[in-house]
ROTILUM-235225 format. One record per residue (C-alpha): residue number from 0; x, y, z; residue in one letter. Coordinates in steps of 0.001 Angstrom, whole numbers, plus 500000, padded with zeros to 6 digits. Example, Ala and Ser with C-alpha at 12.3 -4.5 7.8 and 13.67 -1.06 7.14 Angstrom:
2
<atom num="0" X="512300" Y="495500" Z="507800" residu="a"/>
<atom num="1" X="513670" Y="498940" Z="507140" residu="s"/>
//
This chain:
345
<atom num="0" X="484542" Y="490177" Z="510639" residu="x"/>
<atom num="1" X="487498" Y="492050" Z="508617" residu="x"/>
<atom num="2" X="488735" Y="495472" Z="510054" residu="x"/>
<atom num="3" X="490417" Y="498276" Z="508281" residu="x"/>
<atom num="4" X="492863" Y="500750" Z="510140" residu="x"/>
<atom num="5" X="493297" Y="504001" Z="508218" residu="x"/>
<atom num="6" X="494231" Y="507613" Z="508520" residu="x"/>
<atom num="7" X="494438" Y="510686" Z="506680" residu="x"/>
<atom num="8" X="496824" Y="513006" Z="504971" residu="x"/>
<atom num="9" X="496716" Y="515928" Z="506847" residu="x"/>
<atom num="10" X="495805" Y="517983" Z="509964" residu="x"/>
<atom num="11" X="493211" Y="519677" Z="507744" residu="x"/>
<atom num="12" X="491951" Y="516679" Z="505588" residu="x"/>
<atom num="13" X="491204" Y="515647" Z="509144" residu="x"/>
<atom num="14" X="489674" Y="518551" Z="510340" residu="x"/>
<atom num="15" X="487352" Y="518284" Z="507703" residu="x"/>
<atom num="16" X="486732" Y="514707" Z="507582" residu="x"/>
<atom num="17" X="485965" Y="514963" Z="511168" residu="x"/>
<atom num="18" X="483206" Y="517882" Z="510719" residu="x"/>
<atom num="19" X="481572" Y="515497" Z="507770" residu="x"/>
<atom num="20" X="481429" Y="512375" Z="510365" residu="x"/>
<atom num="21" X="479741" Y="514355" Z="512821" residu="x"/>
<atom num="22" X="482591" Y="515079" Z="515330" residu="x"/>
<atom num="23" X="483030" Y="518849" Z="515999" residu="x"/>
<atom num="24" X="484622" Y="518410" Z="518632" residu="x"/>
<atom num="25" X="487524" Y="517362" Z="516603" residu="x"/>
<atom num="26" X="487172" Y="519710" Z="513851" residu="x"/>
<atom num="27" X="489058" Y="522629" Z="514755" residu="x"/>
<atom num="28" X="491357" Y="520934" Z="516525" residu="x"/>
<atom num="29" X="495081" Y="521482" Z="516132" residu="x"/>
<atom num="30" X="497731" Y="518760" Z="515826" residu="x"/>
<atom num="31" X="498259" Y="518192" Z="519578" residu="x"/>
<atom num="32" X="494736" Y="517632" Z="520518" residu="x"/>
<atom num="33" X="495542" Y="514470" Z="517460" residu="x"/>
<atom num="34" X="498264" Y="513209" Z="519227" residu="x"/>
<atom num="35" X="496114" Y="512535" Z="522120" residu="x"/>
<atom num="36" X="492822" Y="511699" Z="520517" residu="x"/>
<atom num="37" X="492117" Y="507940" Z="521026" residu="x"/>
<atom num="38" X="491236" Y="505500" Z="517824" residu="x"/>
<atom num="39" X="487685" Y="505208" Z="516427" residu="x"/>
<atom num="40" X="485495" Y="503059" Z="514869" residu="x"/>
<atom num="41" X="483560" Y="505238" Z="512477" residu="x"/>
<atom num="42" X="482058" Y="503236" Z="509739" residu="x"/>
<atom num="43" X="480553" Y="499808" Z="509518" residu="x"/>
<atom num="44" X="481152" Y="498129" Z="505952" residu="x"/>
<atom num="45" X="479468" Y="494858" Z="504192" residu="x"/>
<atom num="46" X="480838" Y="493735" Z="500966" residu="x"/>
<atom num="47" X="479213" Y="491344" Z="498637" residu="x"/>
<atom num="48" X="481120" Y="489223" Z="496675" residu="x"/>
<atom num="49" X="481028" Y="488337" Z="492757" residu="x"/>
<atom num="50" X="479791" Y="485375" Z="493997" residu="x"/>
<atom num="51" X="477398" Y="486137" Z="496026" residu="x"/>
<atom num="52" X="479206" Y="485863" Z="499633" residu="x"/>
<atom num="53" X="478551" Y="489023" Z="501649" residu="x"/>
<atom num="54" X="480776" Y="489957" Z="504692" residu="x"/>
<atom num="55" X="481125" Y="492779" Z="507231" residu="x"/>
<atom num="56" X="483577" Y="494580" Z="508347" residu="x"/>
<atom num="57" X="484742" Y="497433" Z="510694" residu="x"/>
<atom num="58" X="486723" Y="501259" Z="509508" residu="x"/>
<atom num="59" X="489179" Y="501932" Z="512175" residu="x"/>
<atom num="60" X="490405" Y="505071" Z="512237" residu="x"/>
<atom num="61" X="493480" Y="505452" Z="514216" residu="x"/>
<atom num="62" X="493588" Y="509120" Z="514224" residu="x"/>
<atom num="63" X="496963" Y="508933" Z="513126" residu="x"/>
<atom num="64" X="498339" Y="512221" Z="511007" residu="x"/>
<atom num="65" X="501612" Y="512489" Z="509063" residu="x"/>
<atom num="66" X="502484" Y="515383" Z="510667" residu="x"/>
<atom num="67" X="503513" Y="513545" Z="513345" residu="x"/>
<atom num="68" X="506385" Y="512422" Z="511311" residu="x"/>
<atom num="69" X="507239" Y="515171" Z="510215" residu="x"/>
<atom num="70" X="507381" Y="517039" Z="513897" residu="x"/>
<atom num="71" X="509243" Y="513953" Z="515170" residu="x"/>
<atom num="72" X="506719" Y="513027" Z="517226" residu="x"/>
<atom num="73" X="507430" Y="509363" Z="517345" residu="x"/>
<atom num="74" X="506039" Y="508393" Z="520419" residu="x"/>
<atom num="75" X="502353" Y="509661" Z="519757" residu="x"/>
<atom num="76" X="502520" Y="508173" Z="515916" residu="x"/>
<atom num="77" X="503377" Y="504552" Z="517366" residu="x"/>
<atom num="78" X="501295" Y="504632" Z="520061" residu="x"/>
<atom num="79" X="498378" Y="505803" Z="517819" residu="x"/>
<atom num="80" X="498816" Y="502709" Z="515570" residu="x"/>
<atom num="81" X="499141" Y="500464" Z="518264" residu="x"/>
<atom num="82" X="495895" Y="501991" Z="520190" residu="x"/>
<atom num="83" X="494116" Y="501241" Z="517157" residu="x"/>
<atom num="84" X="495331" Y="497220" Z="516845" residu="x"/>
<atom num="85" X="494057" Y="496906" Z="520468" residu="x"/>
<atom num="86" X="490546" Y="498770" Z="519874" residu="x"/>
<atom num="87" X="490270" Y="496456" Z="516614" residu="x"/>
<atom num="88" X="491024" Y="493416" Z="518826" residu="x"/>
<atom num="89" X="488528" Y="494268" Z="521315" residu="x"/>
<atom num="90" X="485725" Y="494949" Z="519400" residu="x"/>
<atom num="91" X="485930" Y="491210" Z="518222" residu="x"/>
<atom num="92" X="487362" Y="491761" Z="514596" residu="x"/>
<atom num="93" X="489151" Y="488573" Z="513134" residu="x"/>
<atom num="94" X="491376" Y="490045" Z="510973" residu="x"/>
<atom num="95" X="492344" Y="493948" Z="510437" residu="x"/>
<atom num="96" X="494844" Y="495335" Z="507796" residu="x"/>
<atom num="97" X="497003" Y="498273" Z="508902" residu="x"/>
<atom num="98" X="496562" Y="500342" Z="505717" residu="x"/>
<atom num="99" X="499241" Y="503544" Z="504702" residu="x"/>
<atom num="100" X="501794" Y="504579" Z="507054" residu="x"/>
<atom num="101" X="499953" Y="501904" Z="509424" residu="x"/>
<atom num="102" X="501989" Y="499210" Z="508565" residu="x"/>
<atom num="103" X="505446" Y="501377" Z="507989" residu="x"/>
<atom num="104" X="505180" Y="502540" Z="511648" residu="x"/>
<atom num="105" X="504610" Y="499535" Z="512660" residu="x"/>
<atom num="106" X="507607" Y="497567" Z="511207" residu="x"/>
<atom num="107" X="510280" Y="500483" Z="511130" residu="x"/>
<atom num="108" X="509623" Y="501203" Z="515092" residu="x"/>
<atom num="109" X="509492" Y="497556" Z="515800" residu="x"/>
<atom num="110" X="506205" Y="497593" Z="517523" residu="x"/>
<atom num="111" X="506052" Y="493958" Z="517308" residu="x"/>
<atom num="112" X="508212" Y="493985" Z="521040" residu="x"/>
<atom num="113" X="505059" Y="495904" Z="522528" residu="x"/>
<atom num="114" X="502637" Y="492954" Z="523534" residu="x"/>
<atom num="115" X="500177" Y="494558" Z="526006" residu="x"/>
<atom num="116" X="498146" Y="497656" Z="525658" residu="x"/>
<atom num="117" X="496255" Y="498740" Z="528821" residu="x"/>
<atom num="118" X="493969" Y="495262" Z="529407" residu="x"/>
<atom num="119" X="494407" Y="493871" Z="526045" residu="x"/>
<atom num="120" X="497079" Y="491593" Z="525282" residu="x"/>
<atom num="121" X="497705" Y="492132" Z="521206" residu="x"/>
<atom num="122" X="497127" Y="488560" Z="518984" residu="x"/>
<atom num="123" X="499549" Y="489708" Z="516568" residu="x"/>
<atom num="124" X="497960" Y="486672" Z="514058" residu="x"/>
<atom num="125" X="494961" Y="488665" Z="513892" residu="x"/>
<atom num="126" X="496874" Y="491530" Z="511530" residu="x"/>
<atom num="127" X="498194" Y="491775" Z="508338" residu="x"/>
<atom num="128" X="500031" Y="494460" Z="506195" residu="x"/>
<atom num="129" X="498248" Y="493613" Z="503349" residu="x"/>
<atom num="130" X="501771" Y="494118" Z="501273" residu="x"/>
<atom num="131" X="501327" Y="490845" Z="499638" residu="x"/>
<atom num="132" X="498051" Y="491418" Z="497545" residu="x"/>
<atom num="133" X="499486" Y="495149" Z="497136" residu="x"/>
<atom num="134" X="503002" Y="493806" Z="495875" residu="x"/>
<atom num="135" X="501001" Y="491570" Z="493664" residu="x"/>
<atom num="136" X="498884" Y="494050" Z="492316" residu="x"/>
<atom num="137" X="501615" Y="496181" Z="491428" residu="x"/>
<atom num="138" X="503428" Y="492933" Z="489529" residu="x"/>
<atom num="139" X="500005" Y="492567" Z="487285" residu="x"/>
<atom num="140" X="500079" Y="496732" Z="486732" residu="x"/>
<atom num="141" X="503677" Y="496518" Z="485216" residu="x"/>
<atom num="142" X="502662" Y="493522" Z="483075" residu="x"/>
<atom num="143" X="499358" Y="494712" Z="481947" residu="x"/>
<atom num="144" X="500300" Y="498682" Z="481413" residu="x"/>
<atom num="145" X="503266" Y="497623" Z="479604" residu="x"/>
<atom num="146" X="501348" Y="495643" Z="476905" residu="x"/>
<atom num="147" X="498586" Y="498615" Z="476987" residu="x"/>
<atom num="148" X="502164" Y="501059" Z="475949" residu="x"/>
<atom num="149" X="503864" Y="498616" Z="473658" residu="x"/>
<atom num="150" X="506769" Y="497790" Z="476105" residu="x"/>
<atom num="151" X="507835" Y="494058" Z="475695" residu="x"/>
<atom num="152" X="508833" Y="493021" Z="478742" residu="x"/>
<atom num="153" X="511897" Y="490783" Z="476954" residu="x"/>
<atom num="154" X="513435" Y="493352" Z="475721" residu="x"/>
<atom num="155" X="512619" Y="496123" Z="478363" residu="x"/>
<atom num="156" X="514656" Y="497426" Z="482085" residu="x"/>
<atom num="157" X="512653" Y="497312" Z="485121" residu="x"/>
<atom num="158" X="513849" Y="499400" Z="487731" residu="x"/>
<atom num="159" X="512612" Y="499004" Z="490939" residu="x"/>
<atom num="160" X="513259" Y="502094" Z="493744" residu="x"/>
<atom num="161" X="513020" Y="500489" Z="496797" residu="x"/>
<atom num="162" X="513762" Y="497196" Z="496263" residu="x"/>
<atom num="163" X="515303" Y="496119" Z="499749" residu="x"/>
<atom num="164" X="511958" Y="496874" Z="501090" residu="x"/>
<atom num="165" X="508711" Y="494181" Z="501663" residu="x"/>
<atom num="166" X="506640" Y="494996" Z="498731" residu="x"/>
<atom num="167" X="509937" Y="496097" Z="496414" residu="x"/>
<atom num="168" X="511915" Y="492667" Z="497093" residu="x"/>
<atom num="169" X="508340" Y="490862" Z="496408" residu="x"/>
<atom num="170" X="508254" Y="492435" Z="493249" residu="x"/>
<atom num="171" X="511648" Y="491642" Z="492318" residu="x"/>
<atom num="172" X="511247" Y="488191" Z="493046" residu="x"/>
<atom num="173" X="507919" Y="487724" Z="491097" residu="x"/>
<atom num="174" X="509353" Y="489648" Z="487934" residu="x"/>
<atom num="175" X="512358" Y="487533" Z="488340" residu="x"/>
<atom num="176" X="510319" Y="484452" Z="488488" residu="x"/>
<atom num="177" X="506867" Y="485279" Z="486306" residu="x"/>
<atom num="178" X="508374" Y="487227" Z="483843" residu="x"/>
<atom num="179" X="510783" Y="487311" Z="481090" residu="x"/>
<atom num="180" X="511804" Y="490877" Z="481741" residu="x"/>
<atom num="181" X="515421" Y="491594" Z="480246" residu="x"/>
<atom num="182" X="517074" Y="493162" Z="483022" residu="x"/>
<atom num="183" X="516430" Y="494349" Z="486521" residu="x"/>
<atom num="184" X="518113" Y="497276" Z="488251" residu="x"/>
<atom num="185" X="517695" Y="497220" Z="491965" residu="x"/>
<atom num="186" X="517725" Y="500670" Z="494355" residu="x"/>
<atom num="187" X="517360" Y="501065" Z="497947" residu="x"/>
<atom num="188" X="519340" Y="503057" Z="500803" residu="x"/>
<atom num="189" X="520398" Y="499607" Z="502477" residu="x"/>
<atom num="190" X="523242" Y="498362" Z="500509" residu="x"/>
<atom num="191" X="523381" Y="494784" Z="502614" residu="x"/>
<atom num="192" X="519962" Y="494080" Z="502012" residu="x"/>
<atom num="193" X="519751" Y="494901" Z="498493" residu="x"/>
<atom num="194" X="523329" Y="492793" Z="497841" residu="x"/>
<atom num="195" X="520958" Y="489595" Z="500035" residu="x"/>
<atom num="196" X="518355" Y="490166" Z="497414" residu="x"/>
<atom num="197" X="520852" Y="490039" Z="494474" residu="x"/>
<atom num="198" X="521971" Y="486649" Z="495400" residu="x"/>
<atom num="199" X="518717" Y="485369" Z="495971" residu="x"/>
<atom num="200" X="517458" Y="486674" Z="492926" residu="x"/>
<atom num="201" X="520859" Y="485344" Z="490469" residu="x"/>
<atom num="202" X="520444" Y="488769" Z="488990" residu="x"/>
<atom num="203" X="519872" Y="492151" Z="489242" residu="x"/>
<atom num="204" X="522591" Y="495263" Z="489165" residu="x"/>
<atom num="205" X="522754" Y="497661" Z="492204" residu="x"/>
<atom num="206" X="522789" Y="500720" Z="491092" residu="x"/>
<atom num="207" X="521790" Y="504525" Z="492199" residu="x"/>
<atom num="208" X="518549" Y="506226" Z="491598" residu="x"/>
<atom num="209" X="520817" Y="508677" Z="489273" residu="x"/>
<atom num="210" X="522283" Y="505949" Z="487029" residu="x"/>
<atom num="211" X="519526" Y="503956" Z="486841" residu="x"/>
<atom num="212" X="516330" Y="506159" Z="485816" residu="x"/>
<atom num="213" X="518007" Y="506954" Z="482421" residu="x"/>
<atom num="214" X="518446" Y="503130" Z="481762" residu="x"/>
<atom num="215" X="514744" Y="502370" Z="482868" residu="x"/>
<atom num="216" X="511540" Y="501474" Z="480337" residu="x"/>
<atom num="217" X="509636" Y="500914" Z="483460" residu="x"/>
<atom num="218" X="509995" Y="502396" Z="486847" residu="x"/>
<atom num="219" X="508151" Y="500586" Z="489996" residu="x"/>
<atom num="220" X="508484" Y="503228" Z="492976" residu="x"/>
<atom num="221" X="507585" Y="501385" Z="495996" residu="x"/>
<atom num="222" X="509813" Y="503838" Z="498477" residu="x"/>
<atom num="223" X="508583" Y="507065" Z="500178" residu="x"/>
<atom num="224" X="509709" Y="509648" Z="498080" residu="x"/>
<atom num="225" X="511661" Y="512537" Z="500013" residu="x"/>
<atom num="226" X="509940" Y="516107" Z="499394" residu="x"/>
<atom num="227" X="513361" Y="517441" Z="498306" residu="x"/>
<atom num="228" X="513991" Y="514883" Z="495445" residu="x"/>
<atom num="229" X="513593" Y="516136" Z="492441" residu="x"/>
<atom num="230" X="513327" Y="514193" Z="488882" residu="x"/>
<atom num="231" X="514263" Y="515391" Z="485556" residu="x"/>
<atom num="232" X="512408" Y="514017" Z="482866" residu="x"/>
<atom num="233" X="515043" Y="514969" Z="480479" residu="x"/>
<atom num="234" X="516705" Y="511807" Z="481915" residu="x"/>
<atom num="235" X="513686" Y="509258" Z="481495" residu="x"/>
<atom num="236" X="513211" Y="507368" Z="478409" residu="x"/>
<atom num="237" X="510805" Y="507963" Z="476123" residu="x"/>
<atom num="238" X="507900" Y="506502" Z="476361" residu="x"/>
<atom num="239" X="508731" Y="505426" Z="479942" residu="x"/>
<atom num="240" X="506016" Y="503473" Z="482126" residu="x"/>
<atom num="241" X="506357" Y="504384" Z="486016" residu="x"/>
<atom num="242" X="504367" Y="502674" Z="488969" residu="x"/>
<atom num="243" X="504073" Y="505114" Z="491984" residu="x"/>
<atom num="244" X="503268" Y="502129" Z="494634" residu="x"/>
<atom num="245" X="504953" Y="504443" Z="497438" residu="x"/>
<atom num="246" X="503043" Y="506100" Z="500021" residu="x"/>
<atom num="247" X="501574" Y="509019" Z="499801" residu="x"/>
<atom num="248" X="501246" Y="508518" Z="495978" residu="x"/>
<atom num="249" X="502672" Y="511856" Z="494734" residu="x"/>
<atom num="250" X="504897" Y="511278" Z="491326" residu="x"/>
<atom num="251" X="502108" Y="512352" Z="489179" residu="x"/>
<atom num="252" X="502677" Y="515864" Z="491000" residu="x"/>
<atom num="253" X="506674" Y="516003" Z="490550" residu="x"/>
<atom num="254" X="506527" Y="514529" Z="487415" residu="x"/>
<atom num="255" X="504773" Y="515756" Z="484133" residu="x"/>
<atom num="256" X="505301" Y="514846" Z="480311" residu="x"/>
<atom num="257" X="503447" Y="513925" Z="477706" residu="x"/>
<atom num="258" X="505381" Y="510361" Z="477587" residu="x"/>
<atom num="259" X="506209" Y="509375" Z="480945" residu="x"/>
<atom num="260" X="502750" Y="507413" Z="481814" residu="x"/>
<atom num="261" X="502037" Y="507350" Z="485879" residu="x"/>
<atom num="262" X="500070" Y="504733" Z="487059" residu="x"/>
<atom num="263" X="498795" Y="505098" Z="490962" residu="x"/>
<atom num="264" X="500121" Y="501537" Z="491749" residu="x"/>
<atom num="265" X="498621" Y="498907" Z="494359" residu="x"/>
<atom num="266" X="495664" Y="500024" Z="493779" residu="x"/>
<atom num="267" X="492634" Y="497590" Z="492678" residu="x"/>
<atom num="268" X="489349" Y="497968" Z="490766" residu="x"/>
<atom num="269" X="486518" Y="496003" Z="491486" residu="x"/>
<atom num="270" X="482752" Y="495836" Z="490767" residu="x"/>
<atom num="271" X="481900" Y="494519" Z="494288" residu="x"/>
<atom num="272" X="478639" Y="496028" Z="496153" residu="x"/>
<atom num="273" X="480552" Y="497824" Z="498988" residu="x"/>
<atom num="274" X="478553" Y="500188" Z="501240" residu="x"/>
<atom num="275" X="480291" Y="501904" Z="503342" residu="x"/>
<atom num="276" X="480600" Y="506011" Z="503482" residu="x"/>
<atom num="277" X="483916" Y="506463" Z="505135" residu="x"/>
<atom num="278" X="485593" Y="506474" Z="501268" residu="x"/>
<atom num="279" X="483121" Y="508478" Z="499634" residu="x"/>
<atom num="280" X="484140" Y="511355" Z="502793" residu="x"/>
<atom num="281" X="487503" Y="510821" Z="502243" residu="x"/>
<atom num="282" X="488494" Y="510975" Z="498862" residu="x"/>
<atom num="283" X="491210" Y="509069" Z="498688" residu="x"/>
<atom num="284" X="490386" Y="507342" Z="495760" residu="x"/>
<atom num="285" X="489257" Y="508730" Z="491960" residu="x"/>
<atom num="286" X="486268" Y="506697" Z="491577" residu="x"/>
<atom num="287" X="485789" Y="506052" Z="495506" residu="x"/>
<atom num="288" X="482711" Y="503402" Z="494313" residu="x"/>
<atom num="289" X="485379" Y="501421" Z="492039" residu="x"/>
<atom num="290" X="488557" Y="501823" Z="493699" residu="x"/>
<atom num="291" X="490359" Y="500227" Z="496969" residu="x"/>
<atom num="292" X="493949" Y="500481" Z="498177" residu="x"/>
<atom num="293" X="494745" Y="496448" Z="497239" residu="x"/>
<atom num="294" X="496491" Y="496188" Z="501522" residu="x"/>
<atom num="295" X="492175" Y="496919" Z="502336" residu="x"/>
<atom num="296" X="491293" Y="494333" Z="500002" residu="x"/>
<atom num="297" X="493570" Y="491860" Z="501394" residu="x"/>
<atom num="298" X="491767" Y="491432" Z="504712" residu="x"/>
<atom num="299" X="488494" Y="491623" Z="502725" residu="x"/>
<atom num="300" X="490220" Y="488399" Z="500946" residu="x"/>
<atom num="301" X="490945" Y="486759" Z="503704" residu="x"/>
<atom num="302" X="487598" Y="486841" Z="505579" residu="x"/>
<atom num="303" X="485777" Y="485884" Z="502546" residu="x"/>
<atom num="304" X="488024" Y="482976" Z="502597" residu="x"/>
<atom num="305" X="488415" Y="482339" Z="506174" residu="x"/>
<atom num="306" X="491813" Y="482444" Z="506918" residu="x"/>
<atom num="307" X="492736" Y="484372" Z="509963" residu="x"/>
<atom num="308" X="496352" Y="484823" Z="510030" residu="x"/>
<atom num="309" X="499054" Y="487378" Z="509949" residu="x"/>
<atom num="310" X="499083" Y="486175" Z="506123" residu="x"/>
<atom num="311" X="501396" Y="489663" Z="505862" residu="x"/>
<atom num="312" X="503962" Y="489812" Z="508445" residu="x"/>
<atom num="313" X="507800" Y="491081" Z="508980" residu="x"/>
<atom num="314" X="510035" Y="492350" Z="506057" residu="x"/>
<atom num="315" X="510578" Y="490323" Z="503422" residu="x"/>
<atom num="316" X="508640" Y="487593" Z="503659" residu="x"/>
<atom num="317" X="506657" Y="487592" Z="501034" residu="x"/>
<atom num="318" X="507059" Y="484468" Z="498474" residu="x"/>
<atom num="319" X="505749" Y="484183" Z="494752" residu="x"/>
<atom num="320" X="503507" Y="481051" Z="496066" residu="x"/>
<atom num="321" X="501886" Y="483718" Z="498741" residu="x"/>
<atom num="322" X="501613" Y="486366" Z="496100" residu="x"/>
<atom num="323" X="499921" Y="483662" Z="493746" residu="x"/>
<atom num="324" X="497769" Y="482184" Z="496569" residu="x"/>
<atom num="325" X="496017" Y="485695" Z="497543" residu="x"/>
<atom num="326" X="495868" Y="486474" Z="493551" residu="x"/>
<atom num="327" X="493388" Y="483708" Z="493135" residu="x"/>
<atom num="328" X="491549" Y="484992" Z="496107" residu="x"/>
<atom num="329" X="491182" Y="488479" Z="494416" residu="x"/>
<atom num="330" X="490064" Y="487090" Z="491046" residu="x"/>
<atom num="331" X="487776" Y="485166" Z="492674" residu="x"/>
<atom num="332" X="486209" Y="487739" Z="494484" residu="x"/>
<atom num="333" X="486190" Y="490344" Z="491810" residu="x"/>
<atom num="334" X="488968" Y="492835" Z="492195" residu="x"/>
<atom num="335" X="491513" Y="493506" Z="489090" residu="x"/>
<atom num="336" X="494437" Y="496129" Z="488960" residu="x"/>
<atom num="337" X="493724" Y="499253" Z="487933" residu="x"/>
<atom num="338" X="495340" Y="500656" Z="484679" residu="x"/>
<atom num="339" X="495296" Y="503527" Z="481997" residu="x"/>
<atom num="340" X="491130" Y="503711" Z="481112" residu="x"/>
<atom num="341" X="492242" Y="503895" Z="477200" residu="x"/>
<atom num="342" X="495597" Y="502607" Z="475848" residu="x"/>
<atom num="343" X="497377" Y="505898" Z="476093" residu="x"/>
<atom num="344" X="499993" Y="505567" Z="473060" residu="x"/>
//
């Protein structure tokens, strides 16, 4: 059985989801009565393969908000996602992806050091991040939405915002590796990292988010993007192809012109027989029947397959071999990235 631990984007996207799912006592509650509210399982999925298999699976939803964050209150956020690992554990799923802010809670507060929760002692193996399929998802978006826009990737600049990070290095190296993309441009906060990347890579110039948006035929976002940032198109090329793979997804909202094309990255599209309601409640997606978060999918991957491991685990460990072995696995089963519905140039 696969498991799926989510949350939602506000105090009053949960208010509301709660009312739908039938818990008023929840519904009009304020953030405090969140930080306290324990995790729950509230939907019970089955998924049928391309092929034919059919598994089942469990929603999880840690009750998590993001204005938790945002108020500094570290303590409940952590202990929500880690709440929500053990009540996975113990109601006997094999493997559980920690979906959105699940998994960036879990490795910037090093919860990994926290190894018993009440009477459950955590099986850390029995996790995954799901960055792997979601980094390469995002790797298949640049390639096939820059053929869709005319951008050869020979001749083209890839800059990647982020790129000390899990997902960000994995897309460096697969670029690096898969590609024949001109030239990188590497940005992240963490200087040392992103220099350890550099040398692993043989290429790539460091350079600030500034300097190296004007420079950029394709931008892959995969950091959180600060609410006081703000991008002036003026300084993008033109056309210029940009993959929001962050979390929450919210370029599309800061940035609008007629040729900078936004693509929702690490996000797959499938034509798998899912039932399951919890999506069409929450909205999360544009075509909620069609459309998965590709960190889901990877657990749905892996119990189709059978392999129970932490197949996503720690910060930068994510290889091009790994990133090729779970992109057979999502062919296989039917899932494809999703990209612009018409060419849009």
């Amino acid at each position: 059985m696969f498991g799926l631990i989510g949350h939602l984007n506000s105090l009053e996207h949960a208010q509301s989801v709660a009312k739908e799912l039938g818990y008023p006592e929840y519904a009009d509650q304020g953030l405090d009565f969140w930080c306290s509210a324990p995790p729950q399982i509230v939907d019970d999925i089955k998924v049928t393969s391309v092929t034919g298999q059919q598994i089942e699976g469990k929603y999880v939803e840690s009750c998590f908000l993001p204005e938790m964050l945002a108020t500094r209150r570290i303590k409940a956020a952590t202990r929500k996602i880690i709440n929500a690992m053990a009540h996975a554990q113990k109601h006997g799923i094999d493997i559980t992806a920690l979906g959105g802010f699940s998994s960036i809670i879990f490795e910037n507060f090093n919860l990994q050091q926290i190894k018993q929760v009440r009477n459950v002692q955590l099986k850390f193996e029995q996790f995954t991040t799901g960055n792997t399929h979601t980094a390469y998802i995002i790797c298949q978006q640049v390639e096939q939405a820059a053929k869709q826009l005319g951008i050869d990737l020979n001749r083209a600049t890839i800059a990647v915002c982020g790129a000390s990070g899990d997902i960000g290095s994995a897309v460096c190296r697969w670029l690096n590796a898969r590609t024949d993309v001109a030239d990188l441009l590497l940005i992240a906060r963490n200087q040392e990292r992103l220099q350890a990347l550099q040398a692993e890579l043989g290429r790539g110039k460091i350079l600030d988010l500034e300097t190296a948006l004007p420079q950029a035929d394709i931008v892959v976002w995969v950091a959180s993007m600060p609410k006081g940032i703000e991008i002036d198109t003026q300084m993008l090329k033109h056309p210029c192809l940009m993959i929001d793979g962050g979390y929450p997804k919210n370029l599309a909202t800061k940035i609008q012109h007629p040729e900078v094309y936004i693509l929702n990255g690490g996000i797959v599209e499938h034509s798998l027989d899912i039932d399951w309601k919890i999506m069409k409640i929450v909205n999360f997606m544009d075509v909620p029947a069609r459309q998965l978060f590709a960190c889901f999918a990877e657990s749905m991957l892996l119990e189709f397959e059978k392999v129970y491991t932490n197949f996503s685990w720690g910060r930068n460990q994510i290889t091009v071999a790994k990133m090729d072995q779970i992109g057979q696995m999502s062919r296989k089963h039917g899932f494809r990235p999703l990209l612009f519905e018409n060419s849009p140039v």
